[in-house]
C-alpha positions in Angstrom: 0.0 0.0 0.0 1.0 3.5 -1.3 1.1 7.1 1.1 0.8 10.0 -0.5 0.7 13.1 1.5 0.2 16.6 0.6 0.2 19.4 3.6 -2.5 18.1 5.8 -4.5 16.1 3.5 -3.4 12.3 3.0 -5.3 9.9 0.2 -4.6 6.3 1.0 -5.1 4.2 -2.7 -4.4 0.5 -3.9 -3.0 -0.2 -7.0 -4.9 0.0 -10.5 -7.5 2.1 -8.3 -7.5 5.8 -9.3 -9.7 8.5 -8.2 -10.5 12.2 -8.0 -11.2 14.8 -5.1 -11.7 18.4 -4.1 -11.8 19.2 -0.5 -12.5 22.6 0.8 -10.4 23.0 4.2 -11.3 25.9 7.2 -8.2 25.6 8.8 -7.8 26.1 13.1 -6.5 29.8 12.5 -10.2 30.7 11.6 -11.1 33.9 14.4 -14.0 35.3 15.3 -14.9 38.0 17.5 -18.9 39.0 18.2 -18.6 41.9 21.3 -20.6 41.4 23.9 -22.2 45.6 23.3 -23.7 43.7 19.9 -27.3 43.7 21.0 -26.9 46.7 23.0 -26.1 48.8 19.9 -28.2 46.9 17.8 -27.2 47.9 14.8 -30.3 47.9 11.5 -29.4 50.0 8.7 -25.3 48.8 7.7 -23.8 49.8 4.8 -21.0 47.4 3.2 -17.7 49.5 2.1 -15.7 48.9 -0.6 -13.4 46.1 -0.2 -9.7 46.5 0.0 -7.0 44.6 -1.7 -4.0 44.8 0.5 -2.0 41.9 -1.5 -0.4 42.4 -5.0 -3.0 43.1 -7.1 -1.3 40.1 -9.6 -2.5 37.8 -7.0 0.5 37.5 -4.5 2.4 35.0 -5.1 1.0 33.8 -7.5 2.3 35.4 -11.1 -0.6 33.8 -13.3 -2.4 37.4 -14.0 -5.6 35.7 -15.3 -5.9 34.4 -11.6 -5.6 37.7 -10.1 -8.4 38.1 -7.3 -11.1 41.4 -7.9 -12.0 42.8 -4.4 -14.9 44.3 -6.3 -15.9 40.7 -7.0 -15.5 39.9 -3.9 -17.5 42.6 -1.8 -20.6 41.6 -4.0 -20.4 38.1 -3.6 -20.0 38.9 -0.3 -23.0 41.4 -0.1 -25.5 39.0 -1.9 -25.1 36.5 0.6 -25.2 39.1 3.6 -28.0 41.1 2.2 -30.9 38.1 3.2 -30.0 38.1 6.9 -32.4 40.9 7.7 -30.6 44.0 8.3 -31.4 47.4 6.5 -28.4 46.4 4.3 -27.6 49.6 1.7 -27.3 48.7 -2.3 -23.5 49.0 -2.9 -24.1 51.3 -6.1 -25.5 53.8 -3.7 -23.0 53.7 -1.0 -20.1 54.1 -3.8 -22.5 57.3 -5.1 -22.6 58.3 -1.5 -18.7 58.0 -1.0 -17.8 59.4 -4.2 -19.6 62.8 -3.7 -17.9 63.0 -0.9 -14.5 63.0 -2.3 -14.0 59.2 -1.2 -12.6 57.5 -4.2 -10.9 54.2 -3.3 -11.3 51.8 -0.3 -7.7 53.6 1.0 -9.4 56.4 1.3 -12.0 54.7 4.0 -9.3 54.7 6.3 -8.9 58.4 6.8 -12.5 59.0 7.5 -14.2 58.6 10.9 -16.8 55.9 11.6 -19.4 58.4 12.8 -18.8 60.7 9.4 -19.1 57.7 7.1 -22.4 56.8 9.0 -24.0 60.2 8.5 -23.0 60.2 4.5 -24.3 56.9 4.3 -27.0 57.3 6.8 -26.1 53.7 8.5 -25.7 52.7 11.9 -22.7 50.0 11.4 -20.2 49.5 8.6 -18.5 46.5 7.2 -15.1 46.9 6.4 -13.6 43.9 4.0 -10.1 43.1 3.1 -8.8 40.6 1.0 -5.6 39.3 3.0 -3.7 36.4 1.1 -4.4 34.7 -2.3 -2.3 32.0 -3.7 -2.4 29.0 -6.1 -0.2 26.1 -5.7 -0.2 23.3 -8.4 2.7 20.1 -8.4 1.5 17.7 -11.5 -1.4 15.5 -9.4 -2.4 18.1 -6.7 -3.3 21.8 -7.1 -4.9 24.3 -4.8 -6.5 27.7 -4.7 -6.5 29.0 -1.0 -7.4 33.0 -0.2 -7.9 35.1 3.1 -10.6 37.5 4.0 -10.4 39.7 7.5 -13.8 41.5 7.8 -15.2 43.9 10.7 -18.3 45.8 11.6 -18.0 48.8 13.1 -20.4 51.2 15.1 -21.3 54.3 13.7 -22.3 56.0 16.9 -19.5 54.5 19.3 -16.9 53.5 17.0 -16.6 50.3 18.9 -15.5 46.6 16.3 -19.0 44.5 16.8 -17.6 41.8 15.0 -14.7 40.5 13.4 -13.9 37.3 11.3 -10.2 36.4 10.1 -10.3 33.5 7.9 -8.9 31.5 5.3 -10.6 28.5 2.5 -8.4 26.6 0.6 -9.6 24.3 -2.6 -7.7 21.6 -3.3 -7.7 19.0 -6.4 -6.4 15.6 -6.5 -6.1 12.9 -9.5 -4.6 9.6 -8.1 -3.8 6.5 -10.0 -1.3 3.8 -11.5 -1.7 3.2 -14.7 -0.9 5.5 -17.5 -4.2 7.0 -18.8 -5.2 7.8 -15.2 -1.8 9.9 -14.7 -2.0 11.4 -18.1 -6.0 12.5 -16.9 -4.7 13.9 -13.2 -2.4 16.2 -14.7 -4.6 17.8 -17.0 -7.9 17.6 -14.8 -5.6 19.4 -11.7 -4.2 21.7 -14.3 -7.8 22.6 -15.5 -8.5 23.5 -12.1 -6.5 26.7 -11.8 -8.9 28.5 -13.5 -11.3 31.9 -12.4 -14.2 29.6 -11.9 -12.8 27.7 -9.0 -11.4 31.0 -7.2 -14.8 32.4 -7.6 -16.2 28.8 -6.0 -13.8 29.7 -3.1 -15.1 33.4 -2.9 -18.5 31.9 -2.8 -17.7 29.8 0.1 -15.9 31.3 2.2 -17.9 34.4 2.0 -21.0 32.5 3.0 -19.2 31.0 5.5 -18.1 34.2 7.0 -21.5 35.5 7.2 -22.9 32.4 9.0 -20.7 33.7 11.6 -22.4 37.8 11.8 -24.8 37.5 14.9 -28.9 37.6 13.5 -30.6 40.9 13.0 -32.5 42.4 16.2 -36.1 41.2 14.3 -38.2 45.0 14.0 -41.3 45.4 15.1 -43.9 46.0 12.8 -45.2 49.5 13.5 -49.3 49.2 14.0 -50.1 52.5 15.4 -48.7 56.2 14.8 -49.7 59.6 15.3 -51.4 59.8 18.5 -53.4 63.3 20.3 -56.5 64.3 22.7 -58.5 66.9 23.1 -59.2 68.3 26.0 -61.4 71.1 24.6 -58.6 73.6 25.0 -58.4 73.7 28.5 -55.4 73.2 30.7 -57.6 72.3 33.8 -60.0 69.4 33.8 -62.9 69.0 36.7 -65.3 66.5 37.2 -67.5 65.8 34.1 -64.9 67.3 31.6 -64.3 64.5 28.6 -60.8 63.7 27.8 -60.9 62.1 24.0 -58.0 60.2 22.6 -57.4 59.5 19.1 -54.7 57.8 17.1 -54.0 56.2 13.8 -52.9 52.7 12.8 -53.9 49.3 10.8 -57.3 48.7 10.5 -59.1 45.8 13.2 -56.8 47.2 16.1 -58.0 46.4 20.0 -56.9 49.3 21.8 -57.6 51.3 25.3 -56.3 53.5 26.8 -54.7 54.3 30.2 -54.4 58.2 32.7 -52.0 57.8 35.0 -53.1 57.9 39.0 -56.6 58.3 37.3 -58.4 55.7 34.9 -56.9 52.3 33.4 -58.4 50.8 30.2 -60.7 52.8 28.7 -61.8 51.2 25.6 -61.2 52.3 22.1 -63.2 52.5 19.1 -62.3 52.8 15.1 -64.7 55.4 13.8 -63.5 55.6 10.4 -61.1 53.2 8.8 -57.7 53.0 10.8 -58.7 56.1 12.9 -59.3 55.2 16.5 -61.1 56.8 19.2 -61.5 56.6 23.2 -63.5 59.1 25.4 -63.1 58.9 29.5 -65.4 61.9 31.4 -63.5 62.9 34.7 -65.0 61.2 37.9 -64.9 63.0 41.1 -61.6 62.4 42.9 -59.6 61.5 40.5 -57.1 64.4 40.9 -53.8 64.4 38.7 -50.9 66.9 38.2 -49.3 66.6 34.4 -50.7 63.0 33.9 -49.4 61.2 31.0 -52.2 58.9 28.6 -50.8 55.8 27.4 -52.4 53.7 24.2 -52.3 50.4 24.2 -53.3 48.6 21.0 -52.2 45.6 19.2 -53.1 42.7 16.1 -55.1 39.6 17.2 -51.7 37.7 16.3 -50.0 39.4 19.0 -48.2 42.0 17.2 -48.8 45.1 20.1 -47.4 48.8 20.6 -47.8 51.2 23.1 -48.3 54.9 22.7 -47.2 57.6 25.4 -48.9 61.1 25.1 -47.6 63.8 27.4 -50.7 66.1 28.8 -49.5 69.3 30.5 -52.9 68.9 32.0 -54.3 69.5 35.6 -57.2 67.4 36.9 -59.0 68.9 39.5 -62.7 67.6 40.6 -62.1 69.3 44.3 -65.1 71.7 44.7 -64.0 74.6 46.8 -65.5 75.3 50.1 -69.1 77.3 50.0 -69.9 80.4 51.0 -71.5 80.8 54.4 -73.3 82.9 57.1 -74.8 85.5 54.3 -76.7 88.3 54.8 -79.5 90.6 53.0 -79.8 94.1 53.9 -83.0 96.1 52.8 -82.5 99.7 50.9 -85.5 101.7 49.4 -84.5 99.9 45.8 -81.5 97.7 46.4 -80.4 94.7 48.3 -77.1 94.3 50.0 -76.0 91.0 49.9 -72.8 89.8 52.3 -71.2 86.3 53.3 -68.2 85.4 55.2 -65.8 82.9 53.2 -62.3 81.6 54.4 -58.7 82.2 52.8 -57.8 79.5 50.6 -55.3 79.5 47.5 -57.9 77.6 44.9 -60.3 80.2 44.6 -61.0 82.1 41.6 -64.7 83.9 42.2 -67.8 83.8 43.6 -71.2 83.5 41.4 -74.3 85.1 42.3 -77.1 83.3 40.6 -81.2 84.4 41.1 -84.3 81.7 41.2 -87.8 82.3 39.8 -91.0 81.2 41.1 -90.6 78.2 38.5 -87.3 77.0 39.6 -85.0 78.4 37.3 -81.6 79.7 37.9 -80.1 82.3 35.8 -76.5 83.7 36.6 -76.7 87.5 37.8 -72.9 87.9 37.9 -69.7 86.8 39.3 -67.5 88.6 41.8 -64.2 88.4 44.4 -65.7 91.0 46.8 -67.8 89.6 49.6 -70.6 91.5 49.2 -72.9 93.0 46.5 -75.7 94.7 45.4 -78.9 93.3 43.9 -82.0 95.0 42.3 -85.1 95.1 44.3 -87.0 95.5 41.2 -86.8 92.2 39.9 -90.4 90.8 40.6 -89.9 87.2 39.4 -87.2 86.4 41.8 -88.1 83.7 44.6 -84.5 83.8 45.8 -80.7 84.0 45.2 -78.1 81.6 45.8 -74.0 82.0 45.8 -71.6 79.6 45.1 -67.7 79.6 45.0 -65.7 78.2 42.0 -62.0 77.8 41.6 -59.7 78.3 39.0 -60.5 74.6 37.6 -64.0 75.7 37.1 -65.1 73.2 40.0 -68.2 75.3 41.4 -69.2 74.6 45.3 -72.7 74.0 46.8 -74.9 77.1 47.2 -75.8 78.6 49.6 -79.8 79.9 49.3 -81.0 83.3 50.5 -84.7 83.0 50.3 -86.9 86.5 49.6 -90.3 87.1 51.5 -93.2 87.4 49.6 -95.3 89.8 51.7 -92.4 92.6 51.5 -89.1 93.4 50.2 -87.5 92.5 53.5 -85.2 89.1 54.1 
């Protein structure tokens, strides 16, 4: 039995047996390097950079010019099997557009330009940089091979930090073994025939998508389902009791949504009134008092797809009544009343209201007022009684207090 041993590889044969092989080796040296800030960045939009040649641009070692290695080749093979992993990947004719109107001409050039500029020209959160390290063809009558290296990072555009990093090299190799004549005669020209541009493009192709099984998944993006979100509040800054709050927003059509005031109201339902226009309505209860309370939206698919909405109010709610008004008074002139109460200091007070009552029960506002006293005509005829109220600067209006007229005279 017959050894024959190339580098690493050995093919163990017997005689008048002869047979062919290609092997694609991914040798130990292989590195990769993911950093541990990779989902923390999260990068979505990346933009792959020309590649750079940094061997002879005759292929190394290797003096056979027709086997010379394109890194323009090699960034797109490398790009079409990157582009389907899910990031906002950038087509390469518009980052070269990008790069050239900005005076960037060559992939040397990338190297005297900041991350964080290149990310703003390209409008792309992470970069991959590419460079084609070693490239060499070896060919000794039965064996031949075709081996090249790639070293490839991604780099932040906000932090400048590496995310990932892959050094790596793929060798193709090509045997023809045998004893007898016609078997020799067919090694050397099959192993010959493999030094050729489609076989170094077969090793681009490989080790390229072997690289990229190595860049970590894409961070998967929520679909949006909802956007645009307001209230109404009627204009008013302060909200008492009984004041309607509405909430609108606009998303995909068959949304469940409510809504939710902090410190005051959870899940308040919302409808769609037209199609994709939603729309929730809460009335302020008594005692539900907030400062600057924020509405949140929650809505969501039936399949689970959900988003939440955060609306920032400025608004006061205030469904405190103020205290009443209380040991009043009504003092008899020839064609006036003089009407006085006593009321305590307090800091929510905006007025007091002076309303009359007719012999049918109706009450119709004479006039509002800060003093503590006032005048009233005696020559309303119609009038049963008066009644005061306080109200403070919310609009939230106290009991009254009545002050009954007698019927046989002008005189409380």
């Amino acid at each position: 039995m017959l050894i024959f041993v190339f580098g690493a590889s050995s093919l163990i044969f017997a005689p008048g047996y002869g047979f062919s092989d290609t092997e694609e080796v991914k040798p130990k040296e292989s590195k990769v390097v993911v950093s541990e800030r990779f989902y923390v960045i999260s990068p979505r939009r990346i933009a792959v950079l020309p590649f750079e040649n940094l061997i002879n641009e005759s292929g190394g070692e290797n003096e056979e010019e027709y086997l010379s290695v394109d890194a323009e080749i090699v960034r797109k093979i490398f790009y079409g099997h990157f582009s389907p992993l899910g990031y906002h990947d950038i087509e390469l004719d518009d980052i070269d557009n990008a790069l050239k109107a900005n005076g960037i001409n060559s992939a040397s050039d990338l190297k005297k330009i900041a991350p964080n500029r290149l990310g703003k020209i390209l409008d792309a959160d992470a970069l991959i940089y590419g460079y084609i390290t070693g490239f060499d063809v070896a060919y000794a009558l039965l064996y031949s091979q075709i081996s090249m290296g790639f070293s490839m990072m991604m780099v932040s555009t906000k932090t400048g930090e590496v995310l990932w990093r892959v050094d790596d090299i793929k060798r193709d190799h090509s045997f023809k073994v045998g004893l007898d004549p016609l078997s020799i005669f067919s090694g050397l020209v099959q192993t010959a025939a493999h030094l050729n541009k489609k076989n170094v493009i077969k090793v681009v192709e490989n080790l390229s998508r072997d690289i990229v099984e190595t860049i970590p998944e894409a961070v998967k993006e929520k679909r949006k389902v909802a956007y645009n979100a307001w209230f109404d509040s009627n204009g008013a800054a302060c909200q008492k009791t009984g004041d309607a709050i509405k909430v609108y927003f606009k998303g995909k059509t068959g949304l469940k949504a409510v809504f939710h005031i902090d410190y005051v109201v959870k899940d308040v339902p919302m409808q769609e009134k037209n199609t994709g226009l939603y729309e929730g309505i809460y009335r302020l209860e008594k005692g539900r008092n907030a400062k600057n309370p924020r509405i949140i939206i929650h809505c969501g698919e039936k399949k689970g797809n959900e988003e939440s909405l955060v609306l920032t109010t400025g608004l006061l709610f205030d469904t405190t009544s103020p205290p009443a008004p209380h040991k009043a008074t009504l003092k008899n002139f020839s064609d006036e009343f003089l009407l006085r109460w006593k009321y305590p200091k307090v800091k929510d007070f905006e007025a007091f209201k002076v309303y009359k009552k007719d012999r049918a029960g109706k009450y119709t506002l004479l006039f509002k007022t800060t003093d503590r006293s006032c005048m009233l005509n005696k020559k309303t005829e119609d009038v049963k009684s008066y009644v005061l109220t306080a109200v403070d600067q919310c609009g939230n209006e106290s009991e009254g207090i009545e002050i009954i007229l007698r019927k046989e005279n002008d005189r409380p």
